[in-house]
Every structure is written in structure tokens, then in C-alpha cells.
N, C-alpha and C positions, 0 to 999 in steps of 0.2 A: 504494500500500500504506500500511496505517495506522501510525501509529506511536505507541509506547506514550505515554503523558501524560511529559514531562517529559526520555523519551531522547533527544528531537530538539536537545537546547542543550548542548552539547558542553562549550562554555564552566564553565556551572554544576557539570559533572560534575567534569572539570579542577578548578574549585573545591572541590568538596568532596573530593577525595582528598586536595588540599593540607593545608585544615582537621584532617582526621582526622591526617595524616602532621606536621602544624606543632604542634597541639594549639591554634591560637587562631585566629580569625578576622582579626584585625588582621595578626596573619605572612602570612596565606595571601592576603590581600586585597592587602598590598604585594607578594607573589611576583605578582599578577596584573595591578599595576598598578590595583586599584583601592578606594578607602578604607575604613574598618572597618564604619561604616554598612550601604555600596553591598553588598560582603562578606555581613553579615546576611541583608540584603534577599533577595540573590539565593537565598542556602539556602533561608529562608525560601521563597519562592516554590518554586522549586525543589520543596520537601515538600511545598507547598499542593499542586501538582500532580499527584506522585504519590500524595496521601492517607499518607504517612509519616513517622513521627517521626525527621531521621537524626540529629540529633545534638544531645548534651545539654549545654547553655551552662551555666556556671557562673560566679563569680568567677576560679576558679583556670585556667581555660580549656576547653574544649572537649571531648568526648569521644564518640566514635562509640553509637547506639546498634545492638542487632542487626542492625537493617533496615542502618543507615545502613552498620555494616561489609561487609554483605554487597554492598551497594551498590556501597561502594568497590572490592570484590573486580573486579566485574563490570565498573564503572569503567574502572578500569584496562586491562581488555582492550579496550574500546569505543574507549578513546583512544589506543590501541597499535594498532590498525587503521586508526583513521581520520588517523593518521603515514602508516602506511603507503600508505594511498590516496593521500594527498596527495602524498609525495615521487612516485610511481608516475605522476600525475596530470602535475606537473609537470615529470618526465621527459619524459612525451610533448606536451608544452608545448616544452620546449628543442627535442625533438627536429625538428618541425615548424614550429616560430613562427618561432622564434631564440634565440641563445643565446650566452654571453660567455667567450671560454677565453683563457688565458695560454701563451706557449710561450717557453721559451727560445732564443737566439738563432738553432744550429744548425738546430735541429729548426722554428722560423719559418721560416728562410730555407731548406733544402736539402729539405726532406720536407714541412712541412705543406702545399706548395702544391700539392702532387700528390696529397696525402690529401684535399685539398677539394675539388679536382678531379674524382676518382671516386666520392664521396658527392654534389655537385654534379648529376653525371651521373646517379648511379641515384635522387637527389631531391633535384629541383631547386627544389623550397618550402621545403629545410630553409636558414634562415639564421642565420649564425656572426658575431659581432664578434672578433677577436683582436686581444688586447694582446700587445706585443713585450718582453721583459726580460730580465736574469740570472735563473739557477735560483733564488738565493735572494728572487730578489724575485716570481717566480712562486708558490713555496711561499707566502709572507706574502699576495701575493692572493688564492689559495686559501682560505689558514687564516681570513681575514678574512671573506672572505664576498665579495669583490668579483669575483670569475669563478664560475661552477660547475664547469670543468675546466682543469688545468693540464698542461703536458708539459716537462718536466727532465730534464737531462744528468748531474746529478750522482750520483755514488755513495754520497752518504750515505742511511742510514737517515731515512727524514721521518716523526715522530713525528705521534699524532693526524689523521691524514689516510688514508683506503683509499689503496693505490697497487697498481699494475699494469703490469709489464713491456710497453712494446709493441713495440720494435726493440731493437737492439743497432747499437752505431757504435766506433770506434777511434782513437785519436789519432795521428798522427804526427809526425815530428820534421821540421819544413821550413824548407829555407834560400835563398839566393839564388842563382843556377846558377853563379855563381862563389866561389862561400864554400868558405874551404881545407877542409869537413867531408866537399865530394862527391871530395877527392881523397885523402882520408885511403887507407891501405892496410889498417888493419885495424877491424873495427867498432866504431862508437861506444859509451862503454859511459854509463851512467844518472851516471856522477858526471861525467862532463864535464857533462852538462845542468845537475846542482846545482851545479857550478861556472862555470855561463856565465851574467852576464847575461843575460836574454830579452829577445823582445819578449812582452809577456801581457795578456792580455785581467782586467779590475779585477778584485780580492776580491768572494765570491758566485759570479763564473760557473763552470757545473760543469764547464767545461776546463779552469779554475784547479786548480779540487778535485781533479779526475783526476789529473792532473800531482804534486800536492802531496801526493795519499794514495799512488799509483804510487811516489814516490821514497822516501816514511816507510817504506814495504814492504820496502824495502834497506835503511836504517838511514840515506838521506841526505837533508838538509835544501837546498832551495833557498836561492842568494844572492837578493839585492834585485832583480827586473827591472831591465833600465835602460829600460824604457819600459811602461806602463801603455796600454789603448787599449780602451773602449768598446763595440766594435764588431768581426765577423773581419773586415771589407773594410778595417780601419784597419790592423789588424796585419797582412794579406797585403801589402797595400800598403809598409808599414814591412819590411820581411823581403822585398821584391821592391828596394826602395831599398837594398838593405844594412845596415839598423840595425842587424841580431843575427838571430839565427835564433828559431825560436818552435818550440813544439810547438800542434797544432789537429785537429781534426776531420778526417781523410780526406775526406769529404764536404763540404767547402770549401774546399778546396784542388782538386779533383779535376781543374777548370777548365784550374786557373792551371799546372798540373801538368802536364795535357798538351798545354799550348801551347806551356811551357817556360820560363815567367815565373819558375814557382818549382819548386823540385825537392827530393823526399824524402830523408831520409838513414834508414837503417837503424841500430837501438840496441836491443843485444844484453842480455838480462836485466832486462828491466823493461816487464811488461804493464801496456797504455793500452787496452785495453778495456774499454767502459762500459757501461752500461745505458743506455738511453731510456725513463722511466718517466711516467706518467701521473698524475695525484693528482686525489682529489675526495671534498667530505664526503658524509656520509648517505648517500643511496643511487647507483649507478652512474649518470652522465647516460646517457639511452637513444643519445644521440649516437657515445658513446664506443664503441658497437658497431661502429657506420658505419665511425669512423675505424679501428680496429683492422684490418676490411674492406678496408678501402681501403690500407691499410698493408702488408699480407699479399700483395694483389693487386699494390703496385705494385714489390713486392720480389722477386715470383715471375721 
């Protein structure tokens, strides 16, 4: 199919809607990366091709004329489509080719391997690289550009970024099968926790957050960990030793739990239920369907 003189350069049009919106060639030429000349040239060409005058050069700077506004109008919608193809395009790129996500610790280690598992299974050409982090450092790969999708434990609001409930997890309170907490007689309540040393996993991860928004919801502030750790296989480990007890993921513990390594204690008036959320810019990666799928399915 033909196409009109001049609509085929995408580039040029992107420029001129600049031009018209900046009022100068030289503004619209650095929005695009390229010099005030080059800028000229290209409008210039540009009109040669459609036989139209768009726009009137002056001293004082630039100004669209009729054609050139109407242009712009049309512009605009051209390169608002052709966004949209692209992100659309490149979905179905991630979704087949491969593609780069972030997950936070829990959700890496207890769930995504089973979510790759059954996307694996109903398509086995789709290829995944995952990077392992805290929530907050998942978020920043996200916002940055260096994943196209992330998954986070935390409860906070994450600005600038789509997000998407996909599970739900819960914390618990876990101690060592001999810590005086499994012989207490009546339940734990939320301010022995802000009054015990823990063990806890660094500032950013969103079991910290939990923990830390979970107790401000009472009006109580945590003391100082006495140990800091990385990793849960650090702190289950630590809290299997008897360092101090910890609060963590249900879903990490679940193991150690019913072997009898480590054992739950029950804490009366203070919800550790969290979200499990998803983040990704621009448009949905087509992937995140799969996963969602596969999530649903391995939860049934």
C-alpha cells in the first residue's frame, strides 16, 4: 500500500510538532538530539515532500502555518499510534524472545519458580532472565529502565509505575522450638515485638516494611534489630540458632516449620498481611499474563 509523500518519516513529524509546541527550531532540534541546521533541513525536506508550506521562520522564532497546524493536529495522532504499536510490538517480543524481570526475595524464592514452571510448560520458547533483590531495589530497577517487570512484597504505595495485585502472603512471628515465646500462656501481643530485638532482614525489604507499617498501625515503634541479614535462609538460620526470634513470610518458613526447626508463635492484634504486587512502565508486559496464569493455577 502507498503511502502518502512524507507520512512515512515518523521522525520528521515528531519534529515538527516539537517546532510548532517549542516555537524555535534550535529547542526542538536539541529535544531531538539533533543540531539547528540538521532541524531546518529536515522540515524543510519534510515540506518539499508534501508540496506544503508548515511553518513560518522568523527572527523571533517559528510559527505554524494553517497546513502546518493542521498537520500537527494529525501528527500527533500518527505518533500516538505508532507508541502504541511499538510498546504492543515489543510486548510480544518479551513475551516470546525473552525478557528481564526483578523479584523480590520471597516471591524469587517461594512462588516465582513455580510460576515459571507453568508458563515454561504451556510455552516453552518464552525466555525470562530474573534478577534477585529487596523491594526497594526492585522498584528502582523498574523505574530505571533496567527490567520490564518487577514483583514486590511491600505495602507501600509505588508512585509512577502501573502496578497490579497478583497474590496475597502473610507474615509471621517465628522463633526457635525452645524460645520461652512457644510457652508463654497467654498470646503474644504487637508490643512485645517492638520491644524485642529481632532478627530482620536490611532497610528496603518489604518484610521490613510490613513489620514496621503493621506496628505504626498501633501507635508502636520498633527497637534496633540486634541482627540485620540479607537474605531469609540467613535469618531462618539465625532464629533456628537462637539469636532472637524474627517475624517473615509464612511461605518461608513453611519448610523449617514442619520439620520442627522453627516454630510459629501466634500475636494477637496486629495484621501482617500483605500484598504481592507486580510493577511495570508503559504498557503491560504480554508476559505478565502468563505469570498471573500460572499464579492462579498454582494456588488453586
Amino acid at each position: 500500500m502507498a503511502v502518502t509523500p512524507g507520512l512515512d518519516d515518523l521522525d520528521a513529524l515528531a519534529l515538527l510538532v516539537s517546532v510548532v509546541e517549542l516555537g524555535s527550531l534550535s529547542q526542538a532540534g536539541a529535544r531531538h538530539g539533533v543540531s539547528q541546521p540538521a532541524a531546518s533541513m529536515r522540515i524543510a525536506r519534510l515540506e518539499s515532500r508534501l508540496g506544503l508550506l508548515l511553518v513560518e521562520r522568523s527572527t523571533t522564532g517559528c510559527t505554524p502555518t494553517p497546513a502546518g497546524a493542521a498537520m500537527v493536529e494529525w501528527s500527533r495522532d500518527i505518533l500516538a499510534h505508532a507508541e502504541r504499536m511499538g510498546r504492543a510490538v515489543q510486548s510480544l517480543k518479551d513475551s516470546t524472545a525473552g525478557m528481564s524481570m526483578a523479584a523480590s526475595l520471597t516471591i524469587a524464592e517461594q512462588l516465582l519458580p513455580g510460576w515459571l514452571a507453568v508458563v515454561h510448560a504451556r510455552h516453552p520458547q518464552t525466555r525470562i532472565k530474573v534478577s534477585v533483590a529487596n523491594s526497594a531495589a526492585v522498584i528502582d530497577m523498574v523505574r530505571n529502565g533496567h527490567v520490564g517487570l518487577g514483583f514486590v512484597e511491600t505495602p507501600e504505595a509505588i508512585q509512577g509505575l502501573h502496578t497490579r495485585v497478583v497474590a496475597h502472603d502473610r507474615l509471621v512471628v517465628v522463633v526457635s522450638p525452645d524460645h520461652p515465646w512457644r510457652r508463654r500462656r497467654s498470646m503474644l501481643l504487637p508490643r512485645h515485638l517492638a520491644e524485642t530485638p529481632l532478627v530482620l532482614r536490611e532497610e528496603g525489604s518489604g518484610t521490613r516494611v510490613t513489620l514496621e507499617r503493621a506496628l505504626a498501625r498501633v501507635g508502636l515503634r520498633m527497637v534496633e534489630p540486634v541482627l540485620e541479614l540479607a537474605s531469609t535462609a540467613a535469618v531462618r538460620n539465625a532464629v533456628a540458632a537462637g539469636v532472637a526470634p524474627t517475624v517473615m513470610s509464612e511461605l518461608a518458613v513453611s519448610d523449617d516449620v514442619a520439620t520442627g526447626r522453627l516454630a510459629t508463635v501466634a500475636v494477637d492484634g496486629l495484621d501482617l498481611a500483605r500484598p504481592l504486587t507486580a510493577l511495570w512502565r508503559g504498557a503491560a508486559p504480554a508476559v505478565l499474563s502468563l505469570l498471573e496464569q500460572a499464579a492462579a493455577a498454582t494456588s488453586a
